[in-house]
C-alpha positions as CSV (number, residue, x, y, z in Angstrom):
1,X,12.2,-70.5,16.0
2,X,14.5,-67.9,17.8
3,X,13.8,-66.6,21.0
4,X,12.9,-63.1,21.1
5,X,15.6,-60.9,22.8
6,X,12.6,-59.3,25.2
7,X,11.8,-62.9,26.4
8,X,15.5,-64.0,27.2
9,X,15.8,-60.5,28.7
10,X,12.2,-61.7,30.7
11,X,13.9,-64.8,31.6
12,X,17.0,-63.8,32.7
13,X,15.6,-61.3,35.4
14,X,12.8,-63.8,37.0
15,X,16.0,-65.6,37.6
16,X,17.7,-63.3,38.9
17,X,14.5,-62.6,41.4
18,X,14.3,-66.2,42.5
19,X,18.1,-66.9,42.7
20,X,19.8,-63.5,43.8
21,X,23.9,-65.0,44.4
22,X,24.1,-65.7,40.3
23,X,23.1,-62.0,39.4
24,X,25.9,-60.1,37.8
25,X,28.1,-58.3,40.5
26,X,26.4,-60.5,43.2
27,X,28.9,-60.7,46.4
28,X,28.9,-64.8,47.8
29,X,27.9,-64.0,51.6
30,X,31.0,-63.8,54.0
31,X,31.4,-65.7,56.9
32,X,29.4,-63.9,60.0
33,X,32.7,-63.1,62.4
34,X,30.7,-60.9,64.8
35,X,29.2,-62.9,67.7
36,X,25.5,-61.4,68.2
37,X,25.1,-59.0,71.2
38,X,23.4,-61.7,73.3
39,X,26.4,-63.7,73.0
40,X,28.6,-61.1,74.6
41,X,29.1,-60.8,78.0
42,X,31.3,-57.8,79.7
43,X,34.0,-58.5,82.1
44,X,35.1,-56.2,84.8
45,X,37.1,-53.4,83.2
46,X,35.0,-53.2,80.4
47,X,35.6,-55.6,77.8
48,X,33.4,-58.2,76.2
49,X,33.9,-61.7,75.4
50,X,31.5,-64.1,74.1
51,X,29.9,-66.2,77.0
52,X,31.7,-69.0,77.4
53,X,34.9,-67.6,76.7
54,X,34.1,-64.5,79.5
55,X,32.7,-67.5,81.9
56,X,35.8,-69.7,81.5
57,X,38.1,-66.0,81.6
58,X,36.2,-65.5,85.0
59,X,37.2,-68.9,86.8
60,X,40.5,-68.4,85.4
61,X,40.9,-65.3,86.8
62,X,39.2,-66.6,90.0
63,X,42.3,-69.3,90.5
64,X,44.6,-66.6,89.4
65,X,43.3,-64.6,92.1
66,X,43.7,-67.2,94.7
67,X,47.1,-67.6,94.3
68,X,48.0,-63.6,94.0
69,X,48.0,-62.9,90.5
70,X,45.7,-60.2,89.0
71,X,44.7,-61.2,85.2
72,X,43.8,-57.3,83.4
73,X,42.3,-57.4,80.2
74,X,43.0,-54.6,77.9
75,X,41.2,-55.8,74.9
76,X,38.8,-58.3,74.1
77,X,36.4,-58.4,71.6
78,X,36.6,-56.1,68.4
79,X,34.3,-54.8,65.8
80,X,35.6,-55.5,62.0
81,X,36.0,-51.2,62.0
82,X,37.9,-51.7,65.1
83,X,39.9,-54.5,63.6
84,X,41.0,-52.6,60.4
85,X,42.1,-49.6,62.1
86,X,44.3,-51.7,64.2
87,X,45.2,-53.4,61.5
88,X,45.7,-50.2,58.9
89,X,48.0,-48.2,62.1
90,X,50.4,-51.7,62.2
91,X,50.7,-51.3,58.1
92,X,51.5,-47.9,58.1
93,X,54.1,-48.4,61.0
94,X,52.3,-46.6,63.7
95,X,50.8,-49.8,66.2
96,X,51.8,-53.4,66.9
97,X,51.2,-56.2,65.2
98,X,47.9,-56.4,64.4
99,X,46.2,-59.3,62.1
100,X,43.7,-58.7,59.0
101,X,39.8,-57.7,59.7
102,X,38.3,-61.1,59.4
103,X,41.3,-63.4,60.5
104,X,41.5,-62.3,64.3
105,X,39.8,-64.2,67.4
106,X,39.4,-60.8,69.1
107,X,36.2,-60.1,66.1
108,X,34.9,-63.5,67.2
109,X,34.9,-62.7,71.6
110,X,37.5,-65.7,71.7
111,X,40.7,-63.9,72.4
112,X,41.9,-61.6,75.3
113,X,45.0,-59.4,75.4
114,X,46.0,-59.8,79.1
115,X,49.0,-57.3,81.1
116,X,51.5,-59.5,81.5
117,X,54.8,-57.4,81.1
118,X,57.1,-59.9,79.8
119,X,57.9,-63.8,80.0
120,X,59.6,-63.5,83.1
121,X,56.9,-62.1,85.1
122,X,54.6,-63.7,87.8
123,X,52.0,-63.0,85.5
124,X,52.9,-64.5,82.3
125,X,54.7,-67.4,84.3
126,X,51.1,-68.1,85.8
127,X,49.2,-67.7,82.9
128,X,51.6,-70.3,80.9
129,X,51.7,-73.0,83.7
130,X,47.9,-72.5,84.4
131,X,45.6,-71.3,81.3
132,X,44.8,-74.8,79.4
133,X,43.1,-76.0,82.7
134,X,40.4,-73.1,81.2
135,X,41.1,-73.7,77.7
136,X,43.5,-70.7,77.0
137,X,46.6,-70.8,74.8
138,X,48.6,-68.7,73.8
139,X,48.4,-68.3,69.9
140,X,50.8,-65.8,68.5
141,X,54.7,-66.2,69.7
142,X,55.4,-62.9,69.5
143,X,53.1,-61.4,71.8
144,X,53.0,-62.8,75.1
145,X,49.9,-61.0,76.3
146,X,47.7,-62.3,73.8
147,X,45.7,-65.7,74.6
148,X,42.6,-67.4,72.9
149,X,39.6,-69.2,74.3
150,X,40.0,-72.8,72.7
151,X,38.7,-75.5,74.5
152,X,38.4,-77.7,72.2
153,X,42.2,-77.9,70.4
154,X,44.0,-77.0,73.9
155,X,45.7,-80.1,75.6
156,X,44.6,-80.7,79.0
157,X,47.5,-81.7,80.6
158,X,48.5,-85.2,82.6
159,X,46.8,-85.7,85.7
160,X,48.7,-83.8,88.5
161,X,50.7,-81.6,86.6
162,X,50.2,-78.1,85.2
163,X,50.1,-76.9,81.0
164,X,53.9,-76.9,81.8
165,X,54.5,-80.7,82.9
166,X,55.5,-79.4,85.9
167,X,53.9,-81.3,89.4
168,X,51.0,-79.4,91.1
169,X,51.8,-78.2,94.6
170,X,50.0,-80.6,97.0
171,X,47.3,-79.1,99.3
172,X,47.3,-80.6,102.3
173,X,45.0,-79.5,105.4
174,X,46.7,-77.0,107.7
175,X,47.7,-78.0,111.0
176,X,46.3,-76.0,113.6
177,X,48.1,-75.9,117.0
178,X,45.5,-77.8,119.9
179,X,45.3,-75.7,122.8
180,X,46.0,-77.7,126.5
């Protein structure tokens, strides 16, 4: 005996009610890429990153600091709008390089655009030699000022040299002059 076309209409919507992702034009979730509130912390200037990458940009800066460099962030986390409007002004030829909503770090708190002029500055020459001791890289080759929080894949380098390979200037105690 054929079912009805009431009951299989019946049927059909109580499973649509208990098991909303098969209903017809049903979107599959998409990956969350905006860190909650809580998980953003705002650096001096005015940007946000999320926690640990702001905490790890602070002792970086810190070192930087110490050794008379100046680290200035001029962007750091994004919103998705923020992203595509970046993203739509580099399509249409009006702004840099810019990657698609979804795909950068910035919508995630992880990466920092950082003035560094070009490669040959003090700047950029610090940040190269000294940002995977705080588990900065940089990530895209064509844009120098952009670096991303990546503990996790960014080599530490041998013991007593810097990212570069290069030996780390030895500290030894100052000498003070003894009075007679």
């Amino acid at each position: 005996m054929p079912f009805p076309r009431l009951r299989w209409s019946l049927l059909l919507a109580l499973v649509c009610l208990l098991m909303p992702g098969l209903s017809p034009g049903a979107q599959p979730k998409r990956k969350r890429t905006k860190p909650p509130s809580k998980q953003l912390v705002t650096l001096p200037g005015g940007e946000s990153l999320r926690r640990d990458a702001a905490a790890a940009f602070l002792r970086m800066s810190t070192a930087a600091r110490a050794e008379g460099i100046r680290l200035w962030v001029n962007s750091g986390y994004r919103t998705r709008r923020q992203q595509r409007l970046l993203y739509e002004r580099y399509r249409m030829g009006l702004g840099p390089q810019a990657a698609r909503p979804g795909r950068s770090n910035h919508q995630r708190g992880l990466a920092v655009d950082i003035v560094v002029g070009d490669e040959d500055t003090p700047t950029y020459r610090w940040l190269e030699a000294n940002a995977c001791l705080h588990g900065f890289r940089r990530t895209v080759p064509s844009e120098p000022w952009h670096w991303e929080y990546r503990p996790r894949s960014t080599r530490a380098p041998a013991p007593g040299t810097d990212c570069l390979g290069q030996p780390l200037p030895s500290k030894e105690p100052e000498r003070t002059a003894s009075s007679s």
